[in-house]
C-alpha positions as CSV (number, residue, x, y, z in Angstrom):
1,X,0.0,0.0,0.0
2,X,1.6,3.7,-1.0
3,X,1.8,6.0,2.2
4,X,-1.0,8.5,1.9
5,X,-0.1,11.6,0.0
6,X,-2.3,15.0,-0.3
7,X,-3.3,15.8,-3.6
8,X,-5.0,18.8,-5.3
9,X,-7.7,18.5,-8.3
10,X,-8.7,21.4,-9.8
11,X,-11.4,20.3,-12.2
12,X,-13.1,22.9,-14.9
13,X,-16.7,21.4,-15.3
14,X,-19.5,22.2,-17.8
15,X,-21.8,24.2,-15.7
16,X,-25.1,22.3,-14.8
17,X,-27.4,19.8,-12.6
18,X,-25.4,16.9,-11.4
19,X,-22.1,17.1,-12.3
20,X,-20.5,17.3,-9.1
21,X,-22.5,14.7,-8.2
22,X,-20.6,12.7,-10.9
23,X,-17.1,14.5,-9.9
24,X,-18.0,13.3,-6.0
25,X,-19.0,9.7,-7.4
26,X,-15.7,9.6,-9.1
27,X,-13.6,9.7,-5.7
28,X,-16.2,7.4,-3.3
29,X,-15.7,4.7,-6.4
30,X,-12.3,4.3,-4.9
31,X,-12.9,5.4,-1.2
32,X,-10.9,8.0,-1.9
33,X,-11.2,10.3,1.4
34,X,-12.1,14.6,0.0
35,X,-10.7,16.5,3.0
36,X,-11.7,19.8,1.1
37,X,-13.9,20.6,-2.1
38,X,-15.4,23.8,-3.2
39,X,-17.3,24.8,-6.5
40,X,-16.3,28.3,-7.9
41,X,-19.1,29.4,-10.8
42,X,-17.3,32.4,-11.1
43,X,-15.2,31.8,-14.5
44,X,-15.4,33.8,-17.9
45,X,-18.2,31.3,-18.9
46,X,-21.0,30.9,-17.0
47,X,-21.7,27.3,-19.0
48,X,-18.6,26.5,-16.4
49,X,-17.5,26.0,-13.4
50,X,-14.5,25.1,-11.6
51,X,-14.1,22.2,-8.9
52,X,-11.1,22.1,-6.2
53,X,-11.0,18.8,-4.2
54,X,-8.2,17.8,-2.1
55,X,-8.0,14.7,-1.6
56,X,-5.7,12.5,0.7
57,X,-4.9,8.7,-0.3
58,X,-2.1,6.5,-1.8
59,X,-1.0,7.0,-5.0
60,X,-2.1,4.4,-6.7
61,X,-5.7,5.6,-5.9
62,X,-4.8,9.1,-6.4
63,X,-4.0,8.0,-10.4
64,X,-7.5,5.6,-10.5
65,X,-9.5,9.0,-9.6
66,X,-7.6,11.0,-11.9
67,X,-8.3,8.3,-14.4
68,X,-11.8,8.2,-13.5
69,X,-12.2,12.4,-13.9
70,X,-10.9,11.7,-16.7
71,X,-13.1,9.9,-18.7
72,X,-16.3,12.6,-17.2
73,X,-18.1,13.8,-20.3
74,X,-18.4,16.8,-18.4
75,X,-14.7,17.3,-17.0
76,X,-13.2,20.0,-19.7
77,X,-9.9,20.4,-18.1
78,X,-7.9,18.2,-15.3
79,X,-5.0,19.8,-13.3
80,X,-3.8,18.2,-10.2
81,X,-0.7,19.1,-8.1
């Protein structure tokens, strides 16, 4: 098992019902645990938003969530640090 690292998702989103439903579905898939997530609607567009999640977990589940985000239909962009 890798030691648990802190990672930081910052996830632009197409702006409507559900999605961070989907985004939050994403990280219990893998019991990831979300110490902090926040939705900012405040962008250029208002068709987006942008989701910050840190999350804390080894990082071979760190990757699998990426992964998952990933493949969202509604995930535009994926930065994590």
């Amino acid at each position: 098992m890798s030691p648990l690292q802190r990672t930081t998702f910052r996830i632009l989103v197409a702006n409507h019902y559900g999605v961070l439903t989907k985004v939050a579905a994403a990280f219990a898939r893998r019991a990831c645990n979300i110490i902090f997530l926040e939705v900012h609607a405040l962008t250029d567009d208002p068709s987006r938003s942008v989701i910050t999640a840190v999350a804390e977990d080894g990082k071979d589940t760190i990757r699998q969530v990426y992964n998952q985000l990933f493949k969202l239909e509604d995930v535009i962009e994926l930065n994590i640090d």
